[in-house]
ZADO-40334 format. One record per residue (C-alpha): x, y, z. Coordinates in steps of 0.1 Angstrom, whole numbers, padded with zeros to 4 digits, always signed. Example, Ala and Ser with C-alpha at 12.3 -4.5 7.8 and 13.67 -1.06 7.14 Angstrom:
residues 2
+0123-0045+0078/+0137-0011+0071/
//
This chain:
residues 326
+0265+0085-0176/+0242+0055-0175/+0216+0064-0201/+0197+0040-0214/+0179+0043-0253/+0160+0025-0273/+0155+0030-0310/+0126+0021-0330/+0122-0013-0311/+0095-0038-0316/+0086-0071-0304/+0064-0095-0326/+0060-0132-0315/+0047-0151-0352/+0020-0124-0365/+0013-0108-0337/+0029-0077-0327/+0037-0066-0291/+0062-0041-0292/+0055-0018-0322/+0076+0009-0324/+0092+0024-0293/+0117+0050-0292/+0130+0062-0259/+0155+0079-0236/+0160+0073-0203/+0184+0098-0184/+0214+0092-0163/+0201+0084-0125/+0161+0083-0133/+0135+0069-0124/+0115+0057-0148/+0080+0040-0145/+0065+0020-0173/+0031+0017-0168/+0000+0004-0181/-0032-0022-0184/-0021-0057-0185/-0008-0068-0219/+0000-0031-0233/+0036-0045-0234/+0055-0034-0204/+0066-0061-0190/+0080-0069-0226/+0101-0043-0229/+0117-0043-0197/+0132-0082-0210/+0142-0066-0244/+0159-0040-0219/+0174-0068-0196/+0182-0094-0230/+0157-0114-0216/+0136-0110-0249/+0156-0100-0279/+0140-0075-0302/+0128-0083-0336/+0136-0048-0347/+0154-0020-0330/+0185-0013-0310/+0193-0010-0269/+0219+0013-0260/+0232+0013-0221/+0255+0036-0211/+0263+0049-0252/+0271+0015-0258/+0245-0009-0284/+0237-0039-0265/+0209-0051-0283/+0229-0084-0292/+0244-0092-0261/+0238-0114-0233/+0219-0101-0200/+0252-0108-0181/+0272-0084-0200/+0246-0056-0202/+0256-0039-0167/+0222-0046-0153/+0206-0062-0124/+0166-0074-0124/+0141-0080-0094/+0110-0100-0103/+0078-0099-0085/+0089-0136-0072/+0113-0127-0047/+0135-0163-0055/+0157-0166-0027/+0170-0198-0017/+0152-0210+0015/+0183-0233+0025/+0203-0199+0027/+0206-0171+0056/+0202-0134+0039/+0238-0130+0041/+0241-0161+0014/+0209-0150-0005/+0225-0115-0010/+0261-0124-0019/+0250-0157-0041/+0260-0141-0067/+0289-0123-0059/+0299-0161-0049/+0294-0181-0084/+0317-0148-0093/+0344-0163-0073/+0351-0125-0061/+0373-0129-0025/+0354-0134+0008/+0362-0103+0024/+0347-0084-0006/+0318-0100-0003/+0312-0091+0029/+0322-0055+0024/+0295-0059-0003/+0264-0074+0012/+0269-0059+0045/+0266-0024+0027/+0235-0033+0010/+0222-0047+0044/+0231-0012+0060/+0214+0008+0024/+0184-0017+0030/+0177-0023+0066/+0189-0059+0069/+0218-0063+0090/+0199-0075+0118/+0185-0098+0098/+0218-0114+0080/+0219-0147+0101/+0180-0151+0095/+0167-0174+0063/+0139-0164+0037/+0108-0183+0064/+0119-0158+0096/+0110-0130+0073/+0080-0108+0060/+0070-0100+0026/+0086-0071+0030/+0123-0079+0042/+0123-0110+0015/+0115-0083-0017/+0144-0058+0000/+0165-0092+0004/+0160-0096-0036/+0167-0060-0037/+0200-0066-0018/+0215-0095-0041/+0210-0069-0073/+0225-0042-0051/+0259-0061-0048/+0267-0062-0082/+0267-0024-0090/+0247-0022-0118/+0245+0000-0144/+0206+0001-0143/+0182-0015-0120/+0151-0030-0137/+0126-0035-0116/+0093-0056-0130/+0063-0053-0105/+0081-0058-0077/+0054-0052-0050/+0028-0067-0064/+0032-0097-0042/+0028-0075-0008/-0006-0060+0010/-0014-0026+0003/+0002-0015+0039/+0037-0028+0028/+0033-0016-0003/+0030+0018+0009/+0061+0011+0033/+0078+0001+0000/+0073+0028-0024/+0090+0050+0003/+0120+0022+0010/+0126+0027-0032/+0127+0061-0035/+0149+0063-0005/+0171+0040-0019/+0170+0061-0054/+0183+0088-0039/+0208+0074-0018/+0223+0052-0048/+0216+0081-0078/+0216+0048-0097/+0196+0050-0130/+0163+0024-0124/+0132+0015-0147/+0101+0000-0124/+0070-0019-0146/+0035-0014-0129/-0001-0018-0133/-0005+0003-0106/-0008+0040-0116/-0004+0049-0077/+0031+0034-0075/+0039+0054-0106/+0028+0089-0094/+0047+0083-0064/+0077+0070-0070/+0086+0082-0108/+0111+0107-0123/+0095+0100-0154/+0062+0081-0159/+0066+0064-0198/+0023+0053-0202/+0020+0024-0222/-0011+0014-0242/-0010-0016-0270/+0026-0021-0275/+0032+0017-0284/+0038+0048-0264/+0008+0067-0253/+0026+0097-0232/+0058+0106-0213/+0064+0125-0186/+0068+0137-0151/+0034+0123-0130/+0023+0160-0128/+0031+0168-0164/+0004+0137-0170/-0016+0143-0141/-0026+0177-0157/-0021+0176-0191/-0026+0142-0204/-0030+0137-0245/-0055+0112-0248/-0085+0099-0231/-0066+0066-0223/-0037+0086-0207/-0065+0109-0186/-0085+0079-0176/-0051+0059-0165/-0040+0087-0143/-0057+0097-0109/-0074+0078-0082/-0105+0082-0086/-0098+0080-0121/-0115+0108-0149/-0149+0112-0155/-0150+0101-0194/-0180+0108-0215/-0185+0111-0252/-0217+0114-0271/-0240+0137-0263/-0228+0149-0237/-0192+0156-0255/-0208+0173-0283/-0227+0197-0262/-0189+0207-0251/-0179+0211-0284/-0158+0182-0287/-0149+0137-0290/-0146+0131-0256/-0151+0154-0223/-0132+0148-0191/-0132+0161-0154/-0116+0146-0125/-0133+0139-0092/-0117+0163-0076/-0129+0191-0099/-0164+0191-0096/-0189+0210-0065/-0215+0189-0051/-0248+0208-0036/-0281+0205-0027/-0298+0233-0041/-0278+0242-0077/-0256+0233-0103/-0249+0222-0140/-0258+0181-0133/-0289+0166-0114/-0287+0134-0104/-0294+0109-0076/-0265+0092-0052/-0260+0059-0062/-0232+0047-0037/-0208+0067-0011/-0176+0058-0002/-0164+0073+0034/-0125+0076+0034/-0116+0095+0057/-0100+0126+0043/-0123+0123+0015/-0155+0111+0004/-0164+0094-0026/-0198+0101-0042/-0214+0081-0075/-0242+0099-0088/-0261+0090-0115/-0272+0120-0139/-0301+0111-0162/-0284+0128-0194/-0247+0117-0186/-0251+0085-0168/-0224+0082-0138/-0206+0110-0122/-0176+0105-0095/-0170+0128-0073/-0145+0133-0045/-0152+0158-0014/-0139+0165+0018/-0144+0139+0043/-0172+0155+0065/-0196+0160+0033/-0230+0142+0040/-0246+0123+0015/-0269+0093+0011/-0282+0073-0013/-0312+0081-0029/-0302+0120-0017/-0311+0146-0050/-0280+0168-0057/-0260+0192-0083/-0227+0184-0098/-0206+0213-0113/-0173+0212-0131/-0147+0235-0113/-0144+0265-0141/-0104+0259-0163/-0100+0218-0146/-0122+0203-0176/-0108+0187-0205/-0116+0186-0244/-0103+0156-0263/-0110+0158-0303/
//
């Protein structure tokens, strides 16, 4: 079983800590999203992970076996950066087998090799074809394809769609998890994005200032999150924060609702406010309404709900959907 754990690992680079303090399993064939703001450390961890970074403190163990002092090449893994790095003087067929090459392994295995990836991936019409014929999209899978051929252990995936518009993107989430399933293959993706993590984890590990915030399935934080951070990181729109007043009229730090759990209406309701801005989606519509004793409320309704700015309305939090933080 691929497992991979980490024990009490941190990171500091001279006085300043990055990593401090993380202590983790990740199960046999997960997925497992790290994700967070820029510079909570994700990205960070992932190297330690790979041997990219070694730890200051703290052991790595892949597959029950301590690797924390071993090189990247002997740790059973295989990486994909948000820079795809293929050779441009190569077709896809010698982008995806380059390494399988420098391994000296014979030719006919190689092929056997990259043209199953090709198959797994989409690429075989695409084999004779170098990196400028293709899209975003069939370059990142090509990168996908040379870590593929090595049978790794665990993939480690860090923000590997970044690089692509929001349409691929999409496209891509639903190439991954395809390929999850298909492989079973234990894989840990960094983000920024707290979409890509709802969508495509196991396990969602949130990451705030080098420590651990919350773990869990994206439902699991979706509706029970243990901090204010973790509540305002995950949901699109995100959470309606307040503290202050407001907060200690509900009895508590800091009072949440989500966008999705409050009534709008014209005539009555907890909140007064004005529309500041509407957002037509669609499916949905997005309204900003600014309450005089709470500042900004978000609020997402069905599609066909008409509003305007300047309009007067009532916002109401959806009775058991708010949250208390103390």
């Amino acid at each position: 079983m691929t497992s991979v754990k980490l024990k009490s690992v941190k990171k500091s680079f001279g006085a300043v800590d990055i990593i401090k303090g993380i202590d983790l399993t990740i199960e046999d064939g997960e997925f497992c999203v790290f994700v967070g703001p820029s510079g909570c450390g994700k990205s960070t961890l992932l190297r330690i992970i790979s041997g990219l970074e070694e730890a200051t403190e703290g052991t790595i163990e892949i597959d029950g076996r301590d690797v924390t002092g071993e090189e990247p090449s002997k740790r059973g893994i295989a990486m994909v950066f948000q820079s795809y790095a293929l050779y441009p003087h190569l077709t896809v067929r010698e982008n995806v087998g380059f390494g399988l090459s420098l391994a000296k392994l014979p030719k006919d295995v190689i092929r056997q090799k990259v043209d199953a990836a090709a198959e797994a991936l989409q690429l075989t019409h695409l084999l004779d074809r170098k990196p400028k014929a293709l899209s975003g999209g069939q370059r990142q899978r090509v990168a996908i394809g040379r870590a593929m051929v090595r049978d790794p252990k665990v993939f480690l995936l860090d923000e590997p769609l970044s690089n692509l518009d929001a349409a691929l993107r999409a496209q891509m989430r639903i190439e991954l998890t395809d390929l999850h399933r298909k492989l079973g293959a234990t894989m840990i993706y960094v983000t920024h994005d707290q979409v890509e993590a709802m969508t495509m984890a196991d396990k969602i590990v949130v990451l705030n200032s080098g420590r651990i915030e919350q773990v869990g399935s994206p439902m699991d934080l979706y509706n029970n999150p243990v901090s204010p951070f973790v509540a305002g990181f995950i949901g699109s729109p995100k959470m309606n924060l307040y503290d202050g007043p407001v907060a200690a009229a509900q009895g508590c730090k800091t009072y949440g609702i989500r966008p999705e759990h409050v009534v709008l209406s014209a005539t009555n309701g907890t909140w007064k406010g004005s529309v500041r801005h509407v957002e037509h989606l669609g499916a949905d519509t997005v309204v900003y309404l600014v309450v005089p004793e709470m500042g900004e409320i978000v609020v997402r309704v069905s599609g066909d709900f008409k509003a305007a700015h300047g309009d007067i309305l009532w916002a109401s939090p959806v009775a058991g959907r708010e949250f208390r933080f103390n």
